[in-house]
C-alpha positions in Angstrom: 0.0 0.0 0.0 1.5 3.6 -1.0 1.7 6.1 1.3 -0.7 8.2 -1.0 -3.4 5.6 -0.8 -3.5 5.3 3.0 -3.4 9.0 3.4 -6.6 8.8 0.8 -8.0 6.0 2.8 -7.6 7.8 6.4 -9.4 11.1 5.1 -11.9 9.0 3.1 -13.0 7.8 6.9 -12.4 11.3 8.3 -14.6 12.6 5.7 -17.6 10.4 6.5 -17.1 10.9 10.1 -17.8 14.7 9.3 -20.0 14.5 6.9 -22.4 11.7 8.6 -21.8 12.3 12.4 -21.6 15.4 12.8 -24.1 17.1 15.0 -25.4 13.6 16.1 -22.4 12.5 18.0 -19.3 14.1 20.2 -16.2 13.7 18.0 -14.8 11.3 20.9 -17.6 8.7 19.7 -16.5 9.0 16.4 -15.0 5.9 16.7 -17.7 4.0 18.0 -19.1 4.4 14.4 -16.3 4.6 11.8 -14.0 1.2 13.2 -17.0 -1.1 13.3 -18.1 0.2 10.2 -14.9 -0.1 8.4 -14.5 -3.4 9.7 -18.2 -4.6 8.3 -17.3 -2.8 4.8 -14.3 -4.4 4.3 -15.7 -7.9 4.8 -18.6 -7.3 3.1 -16.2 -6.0 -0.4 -13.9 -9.3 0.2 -17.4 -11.4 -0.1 -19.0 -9.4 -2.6 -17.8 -11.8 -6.0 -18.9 -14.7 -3.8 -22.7 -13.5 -2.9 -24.5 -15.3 -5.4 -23.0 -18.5 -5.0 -23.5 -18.1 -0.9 -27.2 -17.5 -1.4 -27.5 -20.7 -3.9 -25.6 -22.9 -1.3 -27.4 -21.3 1.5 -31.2 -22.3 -0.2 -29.5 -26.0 -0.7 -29.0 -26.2 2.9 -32.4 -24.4 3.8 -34.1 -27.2 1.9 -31.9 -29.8 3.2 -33.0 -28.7 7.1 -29.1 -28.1 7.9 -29.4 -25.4 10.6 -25.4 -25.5 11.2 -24.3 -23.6 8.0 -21.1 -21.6 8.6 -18.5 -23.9 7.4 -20.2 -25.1 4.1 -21.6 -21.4 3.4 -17.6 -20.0 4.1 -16.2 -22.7 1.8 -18.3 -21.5 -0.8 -17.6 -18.1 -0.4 -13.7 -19.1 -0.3 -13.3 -17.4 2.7 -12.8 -17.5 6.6 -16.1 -16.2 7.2 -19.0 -15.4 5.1 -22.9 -13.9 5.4 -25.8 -15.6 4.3 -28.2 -12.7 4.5 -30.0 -11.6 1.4 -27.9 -8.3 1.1 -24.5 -6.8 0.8 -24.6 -3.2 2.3 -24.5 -2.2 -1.4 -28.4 -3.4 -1.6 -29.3 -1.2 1.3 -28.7 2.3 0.0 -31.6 2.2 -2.2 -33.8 2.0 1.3 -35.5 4.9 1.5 -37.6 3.9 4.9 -35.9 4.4 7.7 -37.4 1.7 9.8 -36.9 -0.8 7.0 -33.6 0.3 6.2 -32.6 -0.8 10.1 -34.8 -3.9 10.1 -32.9 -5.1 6.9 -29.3 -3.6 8.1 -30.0 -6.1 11.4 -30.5 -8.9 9.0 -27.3 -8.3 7.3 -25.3 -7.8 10.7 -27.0 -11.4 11.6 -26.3 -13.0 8.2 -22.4 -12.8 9.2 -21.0 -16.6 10.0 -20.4 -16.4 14.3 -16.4 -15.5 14.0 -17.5 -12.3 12.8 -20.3 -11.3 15.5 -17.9 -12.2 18.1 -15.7 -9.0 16.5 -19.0 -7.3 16.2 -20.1 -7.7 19.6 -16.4 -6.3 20.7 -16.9 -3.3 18.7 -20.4 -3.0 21.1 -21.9 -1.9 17.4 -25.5 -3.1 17.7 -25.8 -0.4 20.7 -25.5 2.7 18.0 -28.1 1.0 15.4 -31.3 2.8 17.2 -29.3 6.2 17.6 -28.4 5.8 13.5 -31.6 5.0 12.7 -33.6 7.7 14.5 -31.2 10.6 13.4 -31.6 9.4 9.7 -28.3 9.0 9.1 -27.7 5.1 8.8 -28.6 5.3 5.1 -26.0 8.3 4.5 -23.6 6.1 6.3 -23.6 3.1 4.4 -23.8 4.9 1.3 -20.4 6.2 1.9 -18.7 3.6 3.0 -19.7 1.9 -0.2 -18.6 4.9 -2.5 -16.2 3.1 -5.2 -13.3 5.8 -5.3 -12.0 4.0 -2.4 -11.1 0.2 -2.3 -11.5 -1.3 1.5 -11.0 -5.1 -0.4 -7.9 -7.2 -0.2 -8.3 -7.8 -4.0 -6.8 -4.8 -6.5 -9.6 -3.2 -8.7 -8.8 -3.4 -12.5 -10.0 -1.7 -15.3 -11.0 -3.9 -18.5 -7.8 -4.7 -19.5 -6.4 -5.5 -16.3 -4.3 -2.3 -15.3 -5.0 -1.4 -11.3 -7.2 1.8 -10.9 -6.8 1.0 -7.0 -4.8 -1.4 -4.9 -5.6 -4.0 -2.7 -5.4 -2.9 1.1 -3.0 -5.3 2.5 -3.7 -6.4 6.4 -0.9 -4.3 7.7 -1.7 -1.3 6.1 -5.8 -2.4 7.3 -3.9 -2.2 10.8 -2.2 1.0 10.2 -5.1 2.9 9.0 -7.2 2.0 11.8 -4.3 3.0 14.2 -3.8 6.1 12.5 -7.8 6.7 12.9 -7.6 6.2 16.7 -4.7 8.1 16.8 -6.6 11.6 15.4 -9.7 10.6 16.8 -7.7 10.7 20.4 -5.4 13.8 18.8 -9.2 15.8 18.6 -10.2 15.1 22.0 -6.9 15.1 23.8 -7.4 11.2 25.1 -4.4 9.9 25.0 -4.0 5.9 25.0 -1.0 5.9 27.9 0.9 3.2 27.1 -0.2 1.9 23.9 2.4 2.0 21.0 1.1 1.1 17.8 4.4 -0.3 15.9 5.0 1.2 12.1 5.5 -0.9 9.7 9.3 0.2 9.5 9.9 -0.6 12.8 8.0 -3.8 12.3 10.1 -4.8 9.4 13.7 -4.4 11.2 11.9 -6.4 14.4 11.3 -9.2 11.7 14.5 -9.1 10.1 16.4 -9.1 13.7 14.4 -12.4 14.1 14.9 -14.3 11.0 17.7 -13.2 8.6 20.6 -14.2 11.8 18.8 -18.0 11.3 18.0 -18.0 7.9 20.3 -20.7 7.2 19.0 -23.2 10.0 15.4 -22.2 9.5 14.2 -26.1 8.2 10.8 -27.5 5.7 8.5 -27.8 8.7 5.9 -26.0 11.0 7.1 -22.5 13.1 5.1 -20.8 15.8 5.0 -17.1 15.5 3.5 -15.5 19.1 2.8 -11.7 19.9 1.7 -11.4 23.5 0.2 -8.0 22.8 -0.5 -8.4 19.4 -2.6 -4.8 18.7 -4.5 -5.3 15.4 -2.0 -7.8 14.3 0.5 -6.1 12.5 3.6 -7.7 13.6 2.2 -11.3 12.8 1.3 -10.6 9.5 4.5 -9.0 8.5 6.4 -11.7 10.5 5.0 -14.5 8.5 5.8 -12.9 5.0 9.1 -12.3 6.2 9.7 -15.7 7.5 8.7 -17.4 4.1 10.8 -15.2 2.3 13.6 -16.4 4.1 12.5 -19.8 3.9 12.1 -19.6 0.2 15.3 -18.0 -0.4 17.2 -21.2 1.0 14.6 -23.3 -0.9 12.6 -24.5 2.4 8.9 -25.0 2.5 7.5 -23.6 6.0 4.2 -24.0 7.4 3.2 -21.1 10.0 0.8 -20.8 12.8 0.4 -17.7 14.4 -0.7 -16.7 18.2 -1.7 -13.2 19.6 -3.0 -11.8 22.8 -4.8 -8.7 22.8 -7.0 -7.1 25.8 -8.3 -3.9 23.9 -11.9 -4.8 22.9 -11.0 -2.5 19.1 -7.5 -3.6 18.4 -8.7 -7.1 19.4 -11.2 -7.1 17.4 -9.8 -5.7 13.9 -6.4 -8.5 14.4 -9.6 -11.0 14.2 -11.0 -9.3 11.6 -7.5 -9.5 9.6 -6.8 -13.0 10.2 -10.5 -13.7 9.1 -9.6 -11.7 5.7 -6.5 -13.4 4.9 -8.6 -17.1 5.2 -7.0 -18.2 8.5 -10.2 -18.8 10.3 -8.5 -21.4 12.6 -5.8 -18.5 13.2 -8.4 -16.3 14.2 -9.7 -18.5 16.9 -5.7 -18.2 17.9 -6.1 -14.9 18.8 -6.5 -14.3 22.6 -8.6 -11.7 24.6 -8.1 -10.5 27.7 -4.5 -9.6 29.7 -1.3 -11.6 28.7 -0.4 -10.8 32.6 -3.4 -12.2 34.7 -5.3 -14.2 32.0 -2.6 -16.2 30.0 -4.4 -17.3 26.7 -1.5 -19.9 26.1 -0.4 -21.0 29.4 2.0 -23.8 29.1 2.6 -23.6 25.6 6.0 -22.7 23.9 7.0 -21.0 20.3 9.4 -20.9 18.1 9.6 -16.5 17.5 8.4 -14.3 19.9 8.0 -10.4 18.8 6.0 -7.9 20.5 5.5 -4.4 21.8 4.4 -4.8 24.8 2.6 -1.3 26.8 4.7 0.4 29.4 4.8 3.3 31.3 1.3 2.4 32.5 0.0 0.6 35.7 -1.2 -3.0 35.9 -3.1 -2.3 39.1 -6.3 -4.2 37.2 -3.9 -7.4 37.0 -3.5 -7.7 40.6 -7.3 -7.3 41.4 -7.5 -9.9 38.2 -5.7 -12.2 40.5 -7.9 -11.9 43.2 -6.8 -8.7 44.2 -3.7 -9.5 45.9 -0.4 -7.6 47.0 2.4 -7.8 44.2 4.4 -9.6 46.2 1.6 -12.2 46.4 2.1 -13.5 43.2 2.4 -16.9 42.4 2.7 -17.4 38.6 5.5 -19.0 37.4 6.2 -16.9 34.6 7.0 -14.3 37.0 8.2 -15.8 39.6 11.1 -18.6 39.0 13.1 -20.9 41.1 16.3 -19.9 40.5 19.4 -21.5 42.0 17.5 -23.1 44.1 15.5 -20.1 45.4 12.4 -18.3 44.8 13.2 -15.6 42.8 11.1 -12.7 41.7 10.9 -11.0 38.5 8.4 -8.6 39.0 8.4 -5.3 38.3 7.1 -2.1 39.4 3.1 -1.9 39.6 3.7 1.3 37.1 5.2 -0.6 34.2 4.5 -3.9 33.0 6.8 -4.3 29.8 9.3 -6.5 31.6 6.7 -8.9 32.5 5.8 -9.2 28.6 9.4 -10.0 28.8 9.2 -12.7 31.8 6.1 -14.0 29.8 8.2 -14.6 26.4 11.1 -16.6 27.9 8.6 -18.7 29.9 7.5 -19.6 26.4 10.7 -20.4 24.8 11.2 -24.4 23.6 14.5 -25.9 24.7 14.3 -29.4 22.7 14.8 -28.1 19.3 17.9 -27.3 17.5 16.9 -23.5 16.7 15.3 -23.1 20.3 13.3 -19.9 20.5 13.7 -16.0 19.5 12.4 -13.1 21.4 12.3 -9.8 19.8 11.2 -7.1 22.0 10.7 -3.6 22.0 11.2 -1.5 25.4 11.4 1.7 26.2 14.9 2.7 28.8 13.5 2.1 31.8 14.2 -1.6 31.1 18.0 -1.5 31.3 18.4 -0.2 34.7 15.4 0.7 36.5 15.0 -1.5 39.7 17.9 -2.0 42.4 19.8 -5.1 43.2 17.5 -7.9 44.5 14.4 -6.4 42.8 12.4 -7.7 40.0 13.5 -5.8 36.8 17.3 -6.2 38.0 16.2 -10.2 38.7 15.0 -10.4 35.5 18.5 -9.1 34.0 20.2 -11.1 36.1 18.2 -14.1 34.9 18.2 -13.4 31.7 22.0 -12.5 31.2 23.3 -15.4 33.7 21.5 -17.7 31.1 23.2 -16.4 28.1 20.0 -15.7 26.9 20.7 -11.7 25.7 22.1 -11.6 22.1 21.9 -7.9 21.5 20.2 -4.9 22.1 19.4 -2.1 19.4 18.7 1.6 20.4 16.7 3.3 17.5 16.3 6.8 16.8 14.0 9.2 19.5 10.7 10.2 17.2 10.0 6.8 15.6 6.6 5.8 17.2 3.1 7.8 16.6 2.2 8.8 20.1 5.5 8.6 22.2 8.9 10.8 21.1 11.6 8.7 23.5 14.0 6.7 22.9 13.1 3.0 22.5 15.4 -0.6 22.3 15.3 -3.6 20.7 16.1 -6.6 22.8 16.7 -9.3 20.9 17.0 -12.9 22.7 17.9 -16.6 21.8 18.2 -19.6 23.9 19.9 -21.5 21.1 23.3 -18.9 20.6 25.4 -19.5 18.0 29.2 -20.3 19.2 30.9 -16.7 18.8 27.8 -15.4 20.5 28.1 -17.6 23.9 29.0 -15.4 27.0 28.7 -11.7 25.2 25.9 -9.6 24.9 26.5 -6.8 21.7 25.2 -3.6 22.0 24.6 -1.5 18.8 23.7 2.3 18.7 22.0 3.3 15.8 20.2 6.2 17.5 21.3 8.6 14.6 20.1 6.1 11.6 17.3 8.0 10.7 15.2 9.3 7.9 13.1 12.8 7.7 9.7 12.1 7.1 8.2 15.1 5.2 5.3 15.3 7.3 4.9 13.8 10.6 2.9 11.1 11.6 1.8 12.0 15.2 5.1 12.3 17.7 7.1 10.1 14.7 8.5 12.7 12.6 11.3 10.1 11.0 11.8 6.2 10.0 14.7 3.3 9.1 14.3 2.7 5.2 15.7 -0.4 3.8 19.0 0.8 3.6 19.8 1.8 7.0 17.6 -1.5 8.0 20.2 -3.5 6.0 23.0 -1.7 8.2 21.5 -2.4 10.9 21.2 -6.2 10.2 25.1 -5.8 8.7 26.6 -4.2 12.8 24.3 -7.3 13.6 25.9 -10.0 11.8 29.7 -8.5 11.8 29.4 -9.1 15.6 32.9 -8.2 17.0 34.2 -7.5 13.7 31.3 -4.4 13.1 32.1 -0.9 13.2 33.1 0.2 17.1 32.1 3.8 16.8 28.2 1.9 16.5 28.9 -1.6 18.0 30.4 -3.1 21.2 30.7 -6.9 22.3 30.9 -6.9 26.2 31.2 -10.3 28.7 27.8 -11.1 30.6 29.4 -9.7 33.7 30.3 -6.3 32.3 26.5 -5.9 33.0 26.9 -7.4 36.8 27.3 -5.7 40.1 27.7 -6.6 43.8 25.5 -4.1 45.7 27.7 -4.7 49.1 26.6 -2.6 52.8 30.1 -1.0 54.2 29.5 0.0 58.3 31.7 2.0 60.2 31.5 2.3 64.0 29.8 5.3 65.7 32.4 7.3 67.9 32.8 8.3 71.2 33.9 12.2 71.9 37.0 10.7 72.4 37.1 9.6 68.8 37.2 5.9 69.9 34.5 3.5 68.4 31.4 2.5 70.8 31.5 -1.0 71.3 29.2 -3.3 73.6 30.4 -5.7 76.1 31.3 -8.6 72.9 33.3 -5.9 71.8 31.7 -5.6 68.5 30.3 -1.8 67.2 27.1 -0.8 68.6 24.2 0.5 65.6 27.4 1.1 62.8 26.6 3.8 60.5 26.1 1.8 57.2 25.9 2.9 53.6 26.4 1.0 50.3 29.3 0.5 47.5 28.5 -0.7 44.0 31.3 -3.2 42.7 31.5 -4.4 39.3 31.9 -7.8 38.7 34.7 -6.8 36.6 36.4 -5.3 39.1 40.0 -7.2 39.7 39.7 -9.1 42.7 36.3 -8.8 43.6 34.7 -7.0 46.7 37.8 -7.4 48.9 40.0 -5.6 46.5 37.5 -3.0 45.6 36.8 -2.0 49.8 40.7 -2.2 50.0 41.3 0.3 47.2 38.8 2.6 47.0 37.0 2.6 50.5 39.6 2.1 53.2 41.9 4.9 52.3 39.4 7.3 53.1 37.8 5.4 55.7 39.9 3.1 57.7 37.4 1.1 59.9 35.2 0.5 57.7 34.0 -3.5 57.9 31.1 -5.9 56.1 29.2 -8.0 56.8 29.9 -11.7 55.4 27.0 -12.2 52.9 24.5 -8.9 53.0 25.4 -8.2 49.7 23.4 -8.3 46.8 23.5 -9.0 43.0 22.6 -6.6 40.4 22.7 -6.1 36.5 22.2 -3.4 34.1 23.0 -1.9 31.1 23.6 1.5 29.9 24.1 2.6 26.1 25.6 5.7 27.4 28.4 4.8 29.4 29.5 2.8 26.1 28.2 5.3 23.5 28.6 8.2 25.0 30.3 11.1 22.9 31.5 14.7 24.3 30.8 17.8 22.8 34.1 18.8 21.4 34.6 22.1 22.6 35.7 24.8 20.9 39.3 25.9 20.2 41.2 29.2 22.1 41.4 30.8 18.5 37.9 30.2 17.7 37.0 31.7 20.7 39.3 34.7 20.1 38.6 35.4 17.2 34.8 35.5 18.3 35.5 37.8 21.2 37.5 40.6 18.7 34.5 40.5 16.0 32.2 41.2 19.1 34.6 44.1 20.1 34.6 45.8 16.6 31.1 45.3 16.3 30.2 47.3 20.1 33.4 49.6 19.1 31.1 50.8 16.2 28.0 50.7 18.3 29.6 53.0 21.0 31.0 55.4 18.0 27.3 55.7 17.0 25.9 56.6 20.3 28.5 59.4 21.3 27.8 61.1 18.1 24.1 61.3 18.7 24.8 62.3 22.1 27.8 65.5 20.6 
């Protein structure tokens, strides 16, 4: 889909929201209307050359006293889904009465095959049918959404000798739009979705290449598992599986794919349905989840081959506790989120403000062990993910965890500006429980926070994007490893990342400056405070207190196992670059201009003042 044709498409919705709703509705229920009914048009154009034949096969079965029709009456229409009702919505703009208009619209909402009025009943669309009808504007609506300068079909329209006079609207771009809707729907009412990061498609891309181009080699002729545990309107999935049989077919393997999706957003939940539906999957569609990948797990137990998501973060999962029962966080029992580790029960939970490290926890819970690839994750996460948390709490657990298991591969920081609704700084972690040798032990970083392209006009907060080319260097710093460019990739050791949080005390004094012991002879209520080692540090705690602690505090003393371990990363303590400053004869040179310019200033003034 070109970018011209989803621009026509957005303002093609935008215009019937104006022209039909206006008056009748607040522009914040906009939506209420215009997603349903895009969702119900496009259906109804990918069934339209089928209707006939549906109708025929539907009279057959009428005769024959079948009352169970949907899978004979959506293998005639060639489709996931179909409707059996009389009508397409085309039929129903001749209605002039109102009342039979609605009565007949019902009857084609009911005609849809019952995957469909499950996404209908999501989009709570039945509810605005009396409101439409009473206002007069039903018929006004459907007549727009039919208008033929705009195709909502996955098929291309052709003229009679075959040359497109309008593309097909691919399922991404179906996803994109409808984001993109929400988005200036929110934008006109100041709602903001907190949290919720639809993915473009360029970022979606270089997520899917980061998964499958490093394998591409070992990827074999059999069945792969794609999972997104907050799948939105199914963007990612779709893109993913192209990708992956591109890759397969360029090594000559024949793949089958099943895809999985989680999604607790009644809308977005709906139109990734509605997608999977359009694209003939209807078994795929029943693999798409509702509810919360956090409390409700819609695939407890089961494992995949790629995991890529975007989870939400920044936002509270308060709901997920009361999900659960309404317990305390540190209640929690789920083993996704809480491991034994080492022989200890070890928490990986986060704060109750963010939840994107438990999509995280969720994803590696998921990861298979008894194949020879094993299992991918590619993640996206905002910053907060690489340090936030102290030692011995959940999001530096779930480091710990995840980097004493060589799991971590590499992280990728992208430009600021890349997403719709959010302007910071985002990574890509990418993880693999399958490594290949020269990966084992090292995690690679890679900064490609300044590979970026202008966008000519912005889409929301994203005002650039990674084109193929700087996709394809991207995936090149990837694949170089410890050979890539330095000034944009490092290779570090696992326990660069590692830390020993250790409590230092030192006795309270006496106002004879002598320490206050009690009758053991031991320091009564030391002061204490805390010293961050690095694991890299050359000879561990011992050496570090020795060096850098007792020189300038003699008595200090510890306390034989109080300390704690801690990871995290940080892109700018590796990346970091100084502002050169500016040479003394720049600066000179700058100071005498300034003087000849106030020398001539002065002049002027005196000889207004003579």
């Amino acid at each position: 889909m070109e970018k011209a044709n989803f621009g026509q498409i957005v303002s093609f919705l935008f215009g019937i929201a104006n022209d039909c709703l206006v008056d009748t509705y607040d522009v914040g229920d906009y939506r209420k209307i215009i997603l349903p009914m895009m969702v119900i048009r496009r259906f109804d154009a990918v069934l339209e050359p089928t209707k006939e034949k549906v109708l025929k096969m539907k009279e057959q079965l009428d005769a024959a006293g079948i009352t169970d029709q949907d899978e004979a009456l959506c293998s005639v229409a060639g489709e996931a889904f179909c409707n059996s009702s009389p009508y397409t919505l085309s039929d129903l703009k001749s209605r002039t009465n109102q009342q039979q208009l609605k009565s007949d619209f019902i009857l084609y909402l009911n005609g849809f095959s019952q995957n469909v009025q499950d996404i209908i009943k999501r989009f709570e669309f039945r509810n605005q049918i009396d409101k439409l009808s009473e206002h007069d504007i039903l018929g006004l609506l459907i007549s727009k959404f039919t208008d033929s300068s705009v195709n909502l079909s996955n098929r291309p329209i052709c003229d009679a000798k075959g040359n497109v006079i309008q593309p097909a609207l691919d399922n991404h771009t179906m996803g994109t739009v409808f984001e993109e809707v929400i988005r200036k729907f929110n934008e006109e009412t100041n709602i903001t979705d907190a949290g919720r990061h639809f993915t473009p498609r360029d970022i979606v891309e270089l997520i899917t290449d980061l998964a499958f181009v490093p394998v591409k080699d070992k990827i074999q002729s059999t069945t792969y598992r794609i999972y997104d545990g907050a799948c939105g309107t199914g963007g990612m999935l779709t893109v993913a599986e192209g990708r992956m049989q591109e890759v397969a077919k360029e090594f000559g393997k024949n793949v089958s794919i099943h895809l999985y999706g989680q999604e607790n957003s009644d809308e977005t939940y709906a139109i990734a349905r509605s997608d999977m539906l359009v694209k003939g999957e209807g078994v795929q569609a029943n693999n798409i989840f509702f509810g919360s990948t956090i409390s409700n797990d819609g695939f407890s137990g089961e494992t995949f081959d790629f995991m890529l998501s975007n989870p939400p973060f920044g936002t509270p999962w308060k709901t997920d506790l009361k999900a659960w029962g309404d317990i305390k966080k540190d209640e929690i029992t789920d083993t996704r989120f809480r491991v034994n580790y080492k022989g200890e029960d070890f928490s990986l939970i986060p704060d109750i403000g963010d939840p994107q490290m438990l999509f995280l926890a969720n994803n590696i819970s998921k990861m298979k062990k008894n194949t020879a690839l094993g299992s991918r994750i590619v993640e996206v996460h905002n910053g907060s993910s690489l340090f936030t948390g102290k030692a011995g709490q959940g999001p530096s657990n779930l480091r710990q965890y995840i980097l004493e298991q060589d799991l971590l591969e590499a992280i990728v920081a992208v430009p600021e500006k890349m997403f719709y609704n959010t302007g910071i700084g985002t990574y890509i972690w990418i993880l693999a429980n399958k490594k290949e040798g020269r990966r084992k032990g090292k995690v690679q970083l890679i900064d490609a926070t300044s590979f970026k392209k202008s966008l000519r006009k912005n889409l929301g907060e994203k005002n650039c994007e990674i084109d193929k080319n700087i996709r394809d260097y991207i995936l090149e710093l990837y694949m170089a490893f410890d050979q890539a460019d330095e000034r944009y990739s490092k290779v570090f050791d696992n326990s660069e990342f590692g830390y020993w949080e250790v409590p230092v005390y030192t006795p309270q004094y006496d106002e004879n400056g002598q320490p206050i012991l009690d009758k053991k002879g031991k320091p009564i209520k030391p002061n204490s405070d805390k010293e961050i080692v690095p694991f890299t540090y050359e000879g561990g705690i011992e050496a570090f207190i020795k060096n850098e602690v007792q020189p300038y505090a003699p008595d200090v003393f510890l306390k034989p196992g109080t300390e704690k371990v801690g990871y995290e990363l940080s892109f700018t303590k590796y990346f970091y670059q100084p502002v050169q400053l500016r040479t003394l004869e720049e600066i000179t040179m700058d100071i005498r201009a300034i003087e000849r310019e106030t020398d001539g200033l002065l002049d002027e003034i005196l000889g207004g003042l003579a």
